[in-house]
C-alpha positions in Angstrom: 1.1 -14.6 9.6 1.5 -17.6 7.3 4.5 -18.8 7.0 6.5 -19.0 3.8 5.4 -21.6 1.0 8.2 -24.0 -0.5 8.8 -23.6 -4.0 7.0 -26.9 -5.0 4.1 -25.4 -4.3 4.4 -22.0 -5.2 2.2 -20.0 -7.7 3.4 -17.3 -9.7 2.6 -13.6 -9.9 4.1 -10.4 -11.5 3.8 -6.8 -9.7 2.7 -4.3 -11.7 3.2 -0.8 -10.2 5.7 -2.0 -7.8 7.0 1.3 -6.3 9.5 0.2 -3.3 7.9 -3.7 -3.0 5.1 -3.6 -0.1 2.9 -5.6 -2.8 5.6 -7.8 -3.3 6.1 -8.7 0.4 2.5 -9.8 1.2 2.4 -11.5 -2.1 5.7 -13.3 -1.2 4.4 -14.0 2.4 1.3 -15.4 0.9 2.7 -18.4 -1.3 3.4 -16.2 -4.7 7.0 -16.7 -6.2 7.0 -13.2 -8.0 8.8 -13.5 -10.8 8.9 -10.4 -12.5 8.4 -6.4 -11.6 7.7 -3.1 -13.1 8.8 0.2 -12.0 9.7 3.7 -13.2 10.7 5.7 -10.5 14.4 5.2 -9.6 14.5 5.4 -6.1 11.1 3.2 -5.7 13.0 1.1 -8.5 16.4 1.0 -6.3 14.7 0.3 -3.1 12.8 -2.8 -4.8 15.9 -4.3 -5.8 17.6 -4.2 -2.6 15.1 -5.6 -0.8 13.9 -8.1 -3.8 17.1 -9.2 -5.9 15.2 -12.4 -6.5 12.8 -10.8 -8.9 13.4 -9.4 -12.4 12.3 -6.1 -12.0 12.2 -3.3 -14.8 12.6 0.2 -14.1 10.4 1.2 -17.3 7.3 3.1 -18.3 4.3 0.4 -18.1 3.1 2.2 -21.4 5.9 0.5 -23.2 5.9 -3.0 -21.3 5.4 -6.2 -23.0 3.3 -8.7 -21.3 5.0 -11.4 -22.8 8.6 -10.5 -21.6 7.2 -10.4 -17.8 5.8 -13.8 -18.5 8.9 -15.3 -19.5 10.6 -15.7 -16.3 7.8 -17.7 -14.9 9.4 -21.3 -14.0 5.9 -22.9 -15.2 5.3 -20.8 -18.6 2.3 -19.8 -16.9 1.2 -17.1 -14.7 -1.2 -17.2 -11.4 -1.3 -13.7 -10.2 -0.8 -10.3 -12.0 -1.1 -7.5 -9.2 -0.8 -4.0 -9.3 -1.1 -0.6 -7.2 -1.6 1.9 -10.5 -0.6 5.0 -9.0 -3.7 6.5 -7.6 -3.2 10.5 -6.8 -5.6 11.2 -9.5 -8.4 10.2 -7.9 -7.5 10.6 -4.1 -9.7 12.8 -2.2 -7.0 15.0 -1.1 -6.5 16.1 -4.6 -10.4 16.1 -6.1 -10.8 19.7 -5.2 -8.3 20.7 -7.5 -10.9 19.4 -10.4 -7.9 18.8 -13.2 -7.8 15.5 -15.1 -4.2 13.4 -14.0 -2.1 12.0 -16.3 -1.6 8.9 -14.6 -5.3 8.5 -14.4 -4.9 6.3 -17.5 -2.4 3.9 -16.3 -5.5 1.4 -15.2 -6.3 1.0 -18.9 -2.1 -0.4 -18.7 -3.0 -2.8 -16.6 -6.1 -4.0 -18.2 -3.9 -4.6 -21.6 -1.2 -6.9 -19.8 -3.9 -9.0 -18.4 -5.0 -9.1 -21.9 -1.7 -10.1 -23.1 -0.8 -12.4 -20.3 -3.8 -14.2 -19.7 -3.1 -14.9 -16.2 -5.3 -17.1 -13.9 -6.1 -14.2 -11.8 -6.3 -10.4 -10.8 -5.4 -8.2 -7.8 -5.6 -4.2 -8.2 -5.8 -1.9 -5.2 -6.0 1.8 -5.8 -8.1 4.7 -3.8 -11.9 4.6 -3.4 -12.4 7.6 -5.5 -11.6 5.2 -9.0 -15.2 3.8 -8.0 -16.7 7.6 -8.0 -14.1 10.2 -9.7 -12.8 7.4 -11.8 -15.5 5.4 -12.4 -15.3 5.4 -16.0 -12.1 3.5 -15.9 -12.9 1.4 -13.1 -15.9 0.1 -15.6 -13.4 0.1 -18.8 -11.2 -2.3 -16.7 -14.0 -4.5 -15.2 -15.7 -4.9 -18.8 -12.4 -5.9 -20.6 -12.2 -8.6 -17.5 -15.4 -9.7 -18.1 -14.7 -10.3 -22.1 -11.8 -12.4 -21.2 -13.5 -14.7 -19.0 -12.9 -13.2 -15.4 -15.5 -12.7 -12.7 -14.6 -9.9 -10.8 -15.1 -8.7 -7.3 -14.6 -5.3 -5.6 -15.4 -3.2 -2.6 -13.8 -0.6 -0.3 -12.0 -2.1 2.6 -10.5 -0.8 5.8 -6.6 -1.8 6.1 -7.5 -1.2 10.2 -9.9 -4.3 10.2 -6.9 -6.5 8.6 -4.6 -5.8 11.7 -3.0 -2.7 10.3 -2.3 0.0 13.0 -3.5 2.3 10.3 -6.3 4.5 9.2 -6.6 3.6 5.2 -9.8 3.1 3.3 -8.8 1.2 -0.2 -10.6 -0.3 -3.1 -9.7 -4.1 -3.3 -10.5 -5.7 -7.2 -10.5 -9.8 -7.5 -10.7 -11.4 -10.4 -10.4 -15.2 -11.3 -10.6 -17.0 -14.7 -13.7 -18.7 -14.9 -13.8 -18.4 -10.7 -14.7 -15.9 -8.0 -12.3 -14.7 -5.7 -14.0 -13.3 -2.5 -12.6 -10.2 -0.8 -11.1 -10.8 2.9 -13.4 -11.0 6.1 -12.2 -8.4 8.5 -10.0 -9.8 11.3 -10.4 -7.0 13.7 -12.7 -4.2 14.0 -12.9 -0.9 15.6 -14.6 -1.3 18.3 -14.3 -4.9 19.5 -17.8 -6.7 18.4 -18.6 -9.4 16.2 -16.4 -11.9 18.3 -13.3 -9.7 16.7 -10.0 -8.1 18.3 -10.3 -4.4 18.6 -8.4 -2.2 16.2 -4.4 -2.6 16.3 -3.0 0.6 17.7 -0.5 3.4 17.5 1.2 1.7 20.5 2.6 -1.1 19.6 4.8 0.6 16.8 6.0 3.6 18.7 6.1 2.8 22.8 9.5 1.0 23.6 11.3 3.1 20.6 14.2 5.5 21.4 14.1 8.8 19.9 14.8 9.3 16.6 17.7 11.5 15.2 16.8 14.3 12.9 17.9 15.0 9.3 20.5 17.6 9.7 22.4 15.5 12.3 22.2 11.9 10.3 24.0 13.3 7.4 26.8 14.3 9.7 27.0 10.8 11.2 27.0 8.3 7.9 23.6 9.2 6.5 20.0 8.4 7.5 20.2 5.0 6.5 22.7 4.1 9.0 19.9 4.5 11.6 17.2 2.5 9.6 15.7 5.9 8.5 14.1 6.4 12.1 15.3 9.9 10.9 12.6 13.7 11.2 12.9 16.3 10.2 14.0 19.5 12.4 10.9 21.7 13.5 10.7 25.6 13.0 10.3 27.7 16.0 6.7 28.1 14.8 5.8 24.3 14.0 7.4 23.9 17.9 5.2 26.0 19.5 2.2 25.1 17.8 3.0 21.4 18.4 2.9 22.1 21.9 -0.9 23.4 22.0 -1.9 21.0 19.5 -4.3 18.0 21.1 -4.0 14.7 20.4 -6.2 13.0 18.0 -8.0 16.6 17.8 -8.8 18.8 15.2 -5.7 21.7 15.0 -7.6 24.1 15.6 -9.2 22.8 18.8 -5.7 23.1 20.1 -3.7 25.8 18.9 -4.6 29.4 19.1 -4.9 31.9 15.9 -2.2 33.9 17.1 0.8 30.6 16.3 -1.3 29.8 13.5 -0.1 29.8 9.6 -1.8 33.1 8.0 -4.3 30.9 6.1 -5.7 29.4 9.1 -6.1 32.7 11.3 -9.5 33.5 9.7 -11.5 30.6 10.3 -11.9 27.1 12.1 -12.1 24.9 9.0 -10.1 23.3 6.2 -8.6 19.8 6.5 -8.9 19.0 10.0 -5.8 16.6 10.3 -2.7 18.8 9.5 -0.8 20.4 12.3 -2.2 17.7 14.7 -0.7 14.8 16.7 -1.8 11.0 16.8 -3.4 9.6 19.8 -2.9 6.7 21.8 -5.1 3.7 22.2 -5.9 4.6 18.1 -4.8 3.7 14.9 -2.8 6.1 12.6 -4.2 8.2 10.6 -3.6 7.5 6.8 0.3 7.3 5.8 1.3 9.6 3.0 3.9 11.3 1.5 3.7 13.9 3.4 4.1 11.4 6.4 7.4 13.6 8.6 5.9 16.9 7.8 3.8 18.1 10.9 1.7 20.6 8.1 0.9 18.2 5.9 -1.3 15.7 8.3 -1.5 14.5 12.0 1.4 13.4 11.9 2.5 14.9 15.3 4.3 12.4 18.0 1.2 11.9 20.6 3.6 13.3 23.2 7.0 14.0 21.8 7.3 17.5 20.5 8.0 15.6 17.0 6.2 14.0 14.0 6.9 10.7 13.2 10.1 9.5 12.0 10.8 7.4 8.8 11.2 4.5 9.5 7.7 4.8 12.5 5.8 5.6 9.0 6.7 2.3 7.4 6.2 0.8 10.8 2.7 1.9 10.1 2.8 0.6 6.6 4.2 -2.8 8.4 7.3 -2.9 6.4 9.6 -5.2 7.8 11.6 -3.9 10.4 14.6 -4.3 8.5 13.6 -3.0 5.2 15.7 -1.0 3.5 15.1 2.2 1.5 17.6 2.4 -1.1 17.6 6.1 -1.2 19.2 9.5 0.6 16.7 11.5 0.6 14.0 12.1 2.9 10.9 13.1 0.3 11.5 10.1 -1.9 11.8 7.4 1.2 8.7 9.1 2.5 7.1 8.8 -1.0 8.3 5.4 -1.4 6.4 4.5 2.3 3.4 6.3 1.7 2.4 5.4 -1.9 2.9 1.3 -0.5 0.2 -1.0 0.0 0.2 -2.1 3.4 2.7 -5.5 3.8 0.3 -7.4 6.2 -2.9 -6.2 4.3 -1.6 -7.4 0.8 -0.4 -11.2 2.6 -3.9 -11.1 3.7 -5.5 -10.3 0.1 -3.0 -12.2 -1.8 -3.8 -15.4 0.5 -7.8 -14.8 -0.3 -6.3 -15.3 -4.2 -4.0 -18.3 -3.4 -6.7 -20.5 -1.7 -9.3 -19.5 -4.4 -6.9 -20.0 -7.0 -5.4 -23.1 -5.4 -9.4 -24.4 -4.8 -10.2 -23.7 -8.7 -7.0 -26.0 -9.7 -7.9 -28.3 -7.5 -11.4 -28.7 -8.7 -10.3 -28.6 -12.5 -7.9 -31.5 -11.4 -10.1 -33.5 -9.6 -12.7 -33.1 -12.8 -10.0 -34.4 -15.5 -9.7 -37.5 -13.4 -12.9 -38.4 -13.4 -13.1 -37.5 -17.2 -10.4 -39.7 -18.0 -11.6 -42.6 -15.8 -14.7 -42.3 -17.9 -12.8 -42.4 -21.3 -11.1 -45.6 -20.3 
């Protein structure tokens, strides 16, 4: 990965969304002093200040944010980059079938009014690929008020896998630049190896050579989970045990384990969501991180061999947090909420690079032009 930019030639960005500061990393990684923050949730909130003390962060509602104020702390009076992850559960596939409208559904129209106020030189928003079906209304609100202030914009659905994430994770990418284009990433990898690329990244190389994690019940009694990085699980039923052993990995669950260990609402038929009560398998990426990321019912999730899930801290391995992150929180379903609502570190360094060099390349340009002007003039 690239390494670290001085601060001579830094650009500067604000992080909208920020939850517990994967945005932030890449964008740090990628050149981007990031100057100022928002976030509402207080242990996402907590856990972005302990790992980003540098940046003035606000744990506020974005409905009540003034573009202005995050502006101020820029060291140039300007700003390069405003990025942001609005929370996305809305329009996620995993909740569509419950056909109900979500609140936070809106929260893209927040972003779109900060741009508006800020004026900054470009745009990066990530979310899930249903905004572009489910949410497409507001997907086109956001790319027409772009538009009126000057911004071509850019979006697609991208695969975190082909970036060198060992993950599973389909999101949509927006670019925008002011009076530019801003091209999304070229793959680095791909799945299976062609096109002169390096095959998918894979579940190996986070969790062979780890020792076995300790689980919940047992960290509290010995200093908390966070005094062993999180790689912390949760303790297994007799049930979730047995049918951990029959499960398969990388299989559907019910390829695995028979209807007598399973739940009562999956004794009556082979269907449903075919990833929950399974285990990961080698030589493959993960499957999508979530929430739900230590719980062996909520995904497959399942150690490929271990008669585990994954710990904490393995998820935001996944995630490609640093490996000494830390998650500024004691309890279990808010550090796994914290990791699985992040955008990937190593995908957003990549993404926020692609808007450095185009944003970089359009000041250079504009530069090079009010030379020649002036030469001209004189």
């Amino acid at each position: 990965m690239r390494q670290k930019s001085t601060k001579l030639d830094q650009l500067v960005a604000i992080d909208l969304f920020a939850g517990g500061g994967g945005l932030t990393v890449g964008l740090k990684r990628a050149g981007f002093n990031v100057v100022s923050a928002v976030e509402l949730e207080p242990h996402a909130f907590a856990t972005y200040k302990a790992n980003h003390s540098d940046v003035t962060a606000y744990r506020q509602d974005i409905r009540t944010v003034n573009g202005p104020v995050l502006a101020h702390a820029s060291p140039t009076g300007s700003v390069d980059l405003i990025a942001g992850c609005p929370p996305c559960q809305g329009f996620s596939s995993l909740t569509s079938k419950y056909r109900r409208e979500d609140p936070r559904n809106s929260l893209v129209r927040e972003m779109g009014r900060i741009v508006k106020e800020v004026n900054p030189m470009a745009v990066m928003m990530e979310n899930v690929p249903g905004l572009a079906l489910k949410g497409k209304p507001l997907l086109d609100q956001l790319v027409a008020l772009l538009k009126r202030q000057g911004f071509t914009v850019t979006y697609g659905t991208l695969q975190v896998a082909d970036f060198g994430v060992p993950q599973n994770r389909r999101r949509l990418v927006l670019l925008a630049g002011n009076g530019f284009k801003i091209d999304l990433p070229k793959p680095t990898h791909s799945s299976n190896g062609k096109n002169g690329l390096p095959k998918w990244i894979a579940i190996d190389t986070v969790l062979k050579g780890l020792k076995r994690p300790i689980t919940l019940d047992k960290a509290k009694t010995q200093g908390g989970p966070s005094t062993f990085q999180w790689h912390v699980v949760r303790r297994l039923s007799e049930d979730n045990i047995r049918r951990i052993k029959k499960a398969k990995p990388g299989n559907a669950w019910w390829s695995g384990i028979p209807k007598k260990l399973r739940p009562t609402c999956h004794k009556s038929k082979d269907a449903g969501f075919s990833n929950v009560y399974g285990r990961m398998k080698w030589g493959t990426v993960s499957p999508t991180i979530t929430a739900g990321c230590t719980t062996f019912s909520k995904g497959r999730f399942g150690h490929p061999t271990q008669n585990r899930t994954i710990s904490v801290y393995e998820a935001a391995l996944f995630q490609t947090f640093p490996p000494g992150y830390v998650f500024d929180t004691s309890f279990m379903d808010h550090a796994c909420d914290i990791i699985g609502n992040a955008l990937p570190c190593d995908f957003a360094e990549i993404v926020g690079q692609q808007c450095a060099d185009a944003i970089r390349e359009f000041k250079s340009q504009n530069t090079a032009a009010s030379r020649k002007t002036n030469k001209r003039r004189r």
